[in-house]
N, C-alpha and C positions, 0 to 999 in steps of 0.2 A: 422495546420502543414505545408500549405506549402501557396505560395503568394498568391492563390485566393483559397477560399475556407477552409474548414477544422474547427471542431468542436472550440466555444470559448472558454475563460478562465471560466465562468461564468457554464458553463455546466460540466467543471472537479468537481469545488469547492465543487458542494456537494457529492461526492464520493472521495474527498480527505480525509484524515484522517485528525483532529484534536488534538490539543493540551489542549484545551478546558476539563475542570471538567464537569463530569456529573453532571447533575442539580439534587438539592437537594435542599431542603430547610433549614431556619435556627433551627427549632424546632430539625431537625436529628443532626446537628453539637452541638446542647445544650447537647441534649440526650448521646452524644459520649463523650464529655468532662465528664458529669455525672458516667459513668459507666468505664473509664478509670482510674480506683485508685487501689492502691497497692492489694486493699485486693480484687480485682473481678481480678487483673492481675496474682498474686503471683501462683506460682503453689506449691499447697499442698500438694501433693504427687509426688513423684519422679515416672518414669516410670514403674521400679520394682516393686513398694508398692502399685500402684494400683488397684482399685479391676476389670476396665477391661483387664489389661494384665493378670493377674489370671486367668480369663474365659477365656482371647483365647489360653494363653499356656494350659490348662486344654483341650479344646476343640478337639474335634473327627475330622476329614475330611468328614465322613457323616454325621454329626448333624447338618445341614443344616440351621434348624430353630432358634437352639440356635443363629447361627450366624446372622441370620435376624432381630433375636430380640436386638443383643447385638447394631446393627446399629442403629436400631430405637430408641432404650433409651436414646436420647439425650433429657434432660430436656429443656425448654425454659421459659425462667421468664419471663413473659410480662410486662414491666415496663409503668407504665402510661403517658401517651404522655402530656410530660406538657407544659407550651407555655415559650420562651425563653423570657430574659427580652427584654426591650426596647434597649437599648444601643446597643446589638449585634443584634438586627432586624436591624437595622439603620445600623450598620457599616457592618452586609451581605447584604444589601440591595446596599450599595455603592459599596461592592467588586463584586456583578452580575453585577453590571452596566460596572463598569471599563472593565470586561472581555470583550468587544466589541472590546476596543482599543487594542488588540494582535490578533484580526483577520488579516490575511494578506490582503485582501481588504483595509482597513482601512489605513495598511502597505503602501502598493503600491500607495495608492493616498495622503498622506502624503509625498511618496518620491518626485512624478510627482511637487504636489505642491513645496517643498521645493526647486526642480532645476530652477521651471518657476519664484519664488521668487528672487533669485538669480542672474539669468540669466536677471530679467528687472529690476533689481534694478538702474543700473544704469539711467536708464530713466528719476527715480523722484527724482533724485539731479541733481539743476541746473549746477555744476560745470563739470557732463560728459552728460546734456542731448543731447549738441547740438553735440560731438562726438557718442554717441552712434545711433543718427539719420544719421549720413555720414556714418558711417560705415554698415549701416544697421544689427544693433543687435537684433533685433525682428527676424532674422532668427534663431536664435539659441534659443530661449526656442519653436519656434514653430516646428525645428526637433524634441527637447525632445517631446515634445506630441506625433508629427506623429510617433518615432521609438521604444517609451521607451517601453516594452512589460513586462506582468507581469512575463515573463520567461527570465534567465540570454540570454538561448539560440535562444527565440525570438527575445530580443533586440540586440543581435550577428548579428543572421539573417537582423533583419531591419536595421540595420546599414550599412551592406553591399549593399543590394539593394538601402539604400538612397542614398551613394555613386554612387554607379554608376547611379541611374537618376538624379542626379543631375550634375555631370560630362558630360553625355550624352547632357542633356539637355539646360547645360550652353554653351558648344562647337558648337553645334545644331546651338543655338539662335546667338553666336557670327558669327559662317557660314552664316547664314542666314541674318544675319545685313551686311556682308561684300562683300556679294554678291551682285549684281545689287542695288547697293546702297539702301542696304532695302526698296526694293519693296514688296509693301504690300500682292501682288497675291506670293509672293514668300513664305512670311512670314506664311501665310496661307496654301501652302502646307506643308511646314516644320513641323506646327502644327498638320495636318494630318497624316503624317509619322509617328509623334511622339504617335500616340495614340496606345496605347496596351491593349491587353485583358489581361493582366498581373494588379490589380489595383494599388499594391502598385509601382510597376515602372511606369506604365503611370501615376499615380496622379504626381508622383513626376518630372517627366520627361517635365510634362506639365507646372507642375508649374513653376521649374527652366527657361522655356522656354518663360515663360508671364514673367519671371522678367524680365531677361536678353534682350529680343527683343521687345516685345511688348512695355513695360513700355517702353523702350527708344527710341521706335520709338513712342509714344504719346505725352510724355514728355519726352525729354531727358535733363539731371540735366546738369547745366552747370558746365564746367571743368573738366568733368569724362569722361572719356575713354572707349569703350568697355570692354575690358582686364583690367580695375580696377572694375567696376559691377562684372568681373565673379569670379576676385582673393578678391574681398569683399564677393560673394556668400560664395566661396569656405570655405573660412575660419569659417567663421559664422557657415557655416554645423558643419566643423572637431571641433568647440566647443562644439555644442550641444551633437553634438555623443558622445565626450569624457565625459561630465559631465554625461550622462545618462548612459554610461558603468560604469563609477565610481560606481554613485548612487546604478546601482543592482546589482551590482558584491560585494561589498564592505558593501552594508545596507542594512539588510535583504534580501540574494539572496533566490529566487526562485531556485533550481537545479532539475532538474527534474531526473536525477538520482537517485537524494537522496528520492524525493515526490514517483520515481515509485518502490523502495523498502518498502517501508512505508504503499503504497496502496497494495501494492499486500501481506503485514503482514497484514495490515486490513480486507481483502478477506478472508483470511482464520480465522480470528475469524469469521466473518460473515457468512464463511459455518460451523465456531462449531454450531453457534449458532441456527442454521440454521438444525445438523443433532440434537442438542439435541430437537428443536421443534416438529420435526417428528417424533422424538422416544415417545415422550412426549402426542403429540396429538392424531396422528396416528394410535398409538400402542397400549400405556399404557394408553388406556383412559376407562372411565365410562363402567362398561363391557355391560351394559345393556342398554348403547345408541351408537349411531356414533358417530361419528367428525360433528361436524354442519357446515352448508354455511359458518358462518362467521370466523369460523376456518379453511374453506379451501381457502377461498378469502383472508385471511392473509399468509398462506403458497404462493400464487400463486404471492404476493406480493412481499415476502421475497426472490423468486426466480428474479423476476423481478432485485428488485434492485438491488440483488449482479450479475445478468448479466450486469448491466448498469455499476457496478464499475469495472469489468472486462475490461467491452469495455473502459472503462477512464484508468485503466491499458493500455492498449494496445496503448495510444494515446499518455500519456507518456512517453511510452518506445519510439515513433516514433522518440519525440522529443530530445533525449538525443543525436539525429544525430549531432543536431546543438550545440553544447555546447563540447568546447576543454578541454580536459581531458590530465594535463603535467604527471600524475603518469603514464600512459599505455592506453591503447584502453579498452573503457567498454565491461564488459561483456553482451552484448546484448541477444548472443543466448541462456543462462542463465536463462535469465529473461523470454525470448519468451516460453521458454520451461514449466517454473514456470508457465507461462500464458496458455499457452491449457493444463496443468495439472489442474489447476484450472477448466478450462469449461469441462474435462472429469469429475472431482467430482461432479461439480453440474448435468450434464447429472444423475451421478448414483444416488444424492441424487434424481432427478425429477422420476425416474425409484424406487426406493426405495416409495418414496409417494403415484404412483398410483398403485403398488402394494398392499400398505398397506389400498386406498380405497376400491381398488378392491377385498379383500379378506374377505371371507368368516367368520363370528365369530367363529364359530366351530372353524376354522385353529387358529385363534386367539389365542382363551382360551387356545388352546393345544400349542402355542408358547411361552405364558404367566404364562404357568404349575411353580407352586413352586420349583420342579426337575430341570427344567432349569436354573431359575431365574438368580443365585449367578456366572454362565457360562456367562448367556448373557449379566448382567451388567458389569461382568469386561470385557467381550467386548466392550462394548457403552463407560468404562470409559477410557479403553485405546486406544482406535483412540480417544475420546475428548481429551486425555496428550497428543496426538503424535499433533493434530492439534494446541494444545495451544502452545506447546514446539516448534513446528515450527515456530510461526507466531510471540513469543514474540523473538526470538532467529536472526531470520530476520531483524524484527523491530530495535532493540539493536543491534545489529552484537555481540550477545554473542555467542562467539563459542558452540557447539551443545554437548552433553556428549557423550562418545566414542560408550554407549549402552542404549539403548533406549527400553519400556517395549513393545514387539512384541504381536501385534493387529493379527494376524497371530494364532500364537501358542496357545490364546486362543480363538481364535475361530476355530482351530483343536477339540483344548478340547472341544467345545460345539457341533462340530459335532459327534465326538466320541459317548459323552453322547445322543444323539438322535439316533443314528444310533444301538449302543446297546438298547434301547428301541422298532428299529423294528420288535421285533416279537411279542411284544405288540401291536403295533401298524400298519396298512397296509398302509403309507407314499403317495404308487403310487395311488395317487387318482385325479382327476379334479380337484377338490378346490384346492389342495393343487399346483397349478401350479406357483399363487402367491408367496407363502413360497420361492418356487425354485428361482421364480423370484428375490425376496430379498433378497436369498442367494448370488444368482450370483453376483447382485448390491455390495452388503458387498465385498465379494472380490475380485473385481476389485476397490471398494475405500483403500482397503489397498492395493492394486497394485502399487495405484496412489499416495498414501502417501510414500509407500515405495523409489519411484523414486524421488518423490518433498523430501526425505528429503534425499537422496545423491547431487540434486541440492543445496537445502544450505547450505551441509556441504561443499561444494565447495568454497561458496561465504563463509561464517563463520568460517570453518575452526573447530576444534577438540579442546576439551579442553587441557591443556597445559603439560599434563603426561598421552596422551592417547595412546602412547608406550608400557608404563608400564603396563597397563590395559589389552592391547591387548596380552600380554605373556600368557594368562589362554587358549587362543586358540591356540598359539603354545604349550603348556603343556599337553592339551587335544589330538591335534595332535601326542605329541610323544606317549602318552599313547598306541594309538592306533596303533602306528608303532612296538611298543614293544609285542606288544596284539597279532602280525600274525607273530609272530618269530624271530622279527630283533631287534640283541640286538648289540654296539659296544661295541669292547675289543680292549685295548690299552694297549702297551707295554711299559713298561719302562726302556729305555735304555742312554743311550751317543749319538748315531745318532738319526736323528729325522725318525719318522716311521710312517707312514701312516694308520689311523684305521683301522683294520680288521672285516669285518663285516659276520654276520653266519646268 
């Protein structure tokens, strides 16, 4: 991110998201073709005539179990895993290959090559070798290497500093030749001056400086002129830079704008995935054993990485400094904001975990009671909609729905439901400190959702009749203005008359 120093490209790429199909093999794509036919698609009954709408309009609010049962009745056909023929092994086997060549790796040095291609072609036709040797053209696919950067906004940057060490350095070298008729002790402090702890301007500064003075004080070409060396440098530079701004600006741009919305939709799958693990391993595990080592070395993993794509979050947002933007100034503090709402959820997932090792089975079993159950899953299931709806809505810039199912409001209801159960139960107990403690985690992660999803409605913006929608809260509002005595009456006259209100 900045001239000396700062994370490489190489260290983003694997916390950048991808475009890339998840791997599969060809047996599953057979399988898929197989069972994709009118009579496994067709739906047989319409929603009315079915016989589980029947059961759940039938159904009670506290017959609990029916409902548990109606969930689980999902039949599953196990269909035999059969092996695909040959022909489409062969042609999925060519189409995993291919997927290599849409890496942006691959991308980016297919550009680099195709400019350095270009840029010396003249060399190996006799008819402009012997001009492109005067002219010295070899500078300009050797700026494309040194400035071209896998980011639009890097090669922005390096273009600019190649510029000026090369200007610096070329003016330098011709001071320095024209002074005390390039003396060599001269020439050599000059060299000195020019060294900086800066690497990409001193490399550059240096070099310009060994063309320009050195080379023509060792050999100097005959019939060239100081001031033609430097307007030959010159030029040479201003083509390379141009061909390599073309190339990534124009074929395949990297934008980092666009990668650090993208990462920071990937994050938040990766903390679904991430809170459904915990709930899963955690919680709802074997009742009559723990979480094993290798279940918690995986948890302690999974935190890892998605702290590491945080921090490449954060590295891309740095970069979006350098990258000019003609529609308006990006939303930066947006994104930064998105950014430590992110590492406050994983804070509470990391607090939610050892809570969950720390706690007692006792507390367990009674958190895991069938009474709760049908409370706590539509709790788990709606923060996992709120995190998906966030992160795919980001990802896309689908504008967000005006109302969103509140993670909040059922989990009131599951307090409710436990807290009428206190006089069954005596709650203020030591074990039970954990429970608190996972409470507390739970909501402050809908605290943090709550806010992360006013940021992207920001950036996404509302579905496109969310106006309309919004009228049931001013409806509800008058209700309740009419509800404490305030009614308007209005007269109908010739002059216009101002409501009177009682």
């Amino acid at each position: 991110t900045r001239d000396k120093g700062g994370p490489a490209f190489s260290v983003l790429t694997t916390h950048i998201p991808t475009d890339e199909p998840k791997k599969s093999e060809a047996e599953d794509e057979y399988l898929l073709t197989k069972i994709q036919t009118n009579g496994s698609l067709m739906r047989t009954k319409s929603r009315r005539e079915s016989v589980v709408a029947q059961k759940t309009l039938s159904r009670t609010e506290t017959n609990a179990d029916d409902d548990l049962k109606t969930d689980q009745q999902s039949t599953k056909e196990e269909t035999k895993r059969e092996k695909a023929p040959f022909l489409l092994r062969l042609r999925y086997s060519v189409w995993f290959r291919l997927q290599y060549f849409g890496r942006y790796e691959f991308k980016f040095a297919l550009k680099m090559a195709t400019a350095v291609l270009v840029l010396t072609l003249p060399a190996f036709i006799p008819s402009s070798s012997s001009w492109y040797f005067n002219v010295r053209g070899q500078w300009a696919p050797m700026t494309v290497i040194a400035i071209m950067n896998p980011t639009s906004g890097g090669t922005l940057q390096a273009s600019f500093w190649r510029i000026v060490g090369t200007l610096v350095g070329a003016f330098v070298g011709w001071a320095a030749l024209a002074a005390d008729a390039g003396s060599p002790y001269l020439l050599g402090l000059f060299a000195v001056l020019l060294a900086s702890t800066f690497n990409k301007v001193g490399i550059v500064c240096l070099t310009t400086y060994e063309v320009v003075a050195l080379s023509r004080y060792a050999m100097p070409p005959a019939g060239e002129t100081v001031s033609d060396t430097v307007w030959k440098r010159t030029i040479t530079l201003i083509v390379g830079i141009c061909v390599a701004l073309l190339l990534n600006s124009l074929v395949w741009p990297f934008v980092a704008r666009h990668m650090v919305r993208k990462s920071i939709a990937a994050c938040m799958g990766h903390l679904e995935d991430y809170y459904t693990f915990i709930m899963g391993t955690y919680l709802y595990h074997d009742p009559q054993t723990i979480p094993s080592d290798a279940e918690i070395t995986r948890g302690i993993k999974m935190e890892s990485k998605i702290q590491s794509a945080i921090d490449a979050c954060s590295v891309l947002l740095e970069l979006t400094d350098n990258e000019p933007r003609f529609r308006g100034p990006f939303p930066k503090l947006f994104y930064k904001e998105m950014i430590v709402s992110m590492r406050n959820l994983l804070d509470r997932l990391l607090s939610i975990r050892i809570a969950l090792l720390q706690m007692p089975m006792v507390v367990k079993h009674d958190i895991c009671e069938k009474t709760y159950h049908m409370d706590r899953r539509d709790m788990i299931a709606s923060i996992l909609l709120c995190f998906h709806t966030l992160s795919t809505s980001l990802r896309s810039k689908t504008p967000l729905p005006v109302y969103m199912p509140s993670a909040r409001a059922i989990r009131k209801k599951l307090m409710e439901h436990r807290r009428s159960d206190a006089k069954k139960t005596n709650w203020i107990k030591f074990r039970n400190l954990t429970w608190f403690a996972m409470a507390c985690s739970s909501e402050e992660m809908i605290d943090e959702l709550e806010y992360l999803t006013k940021l992207i409605r920001y950036i996404v913006g509302e579905s496109e009749h969310a106006d309309l929608a919004k009228r049931i809260d001013d409806f509800v509002n008058l209700q309740e203005d009419g509800g404490n005595g305030l009614t308007v009456v209005t007269t109908v006259s010739d002059d216009p008359v101002e409501p009177e209100f009682r």
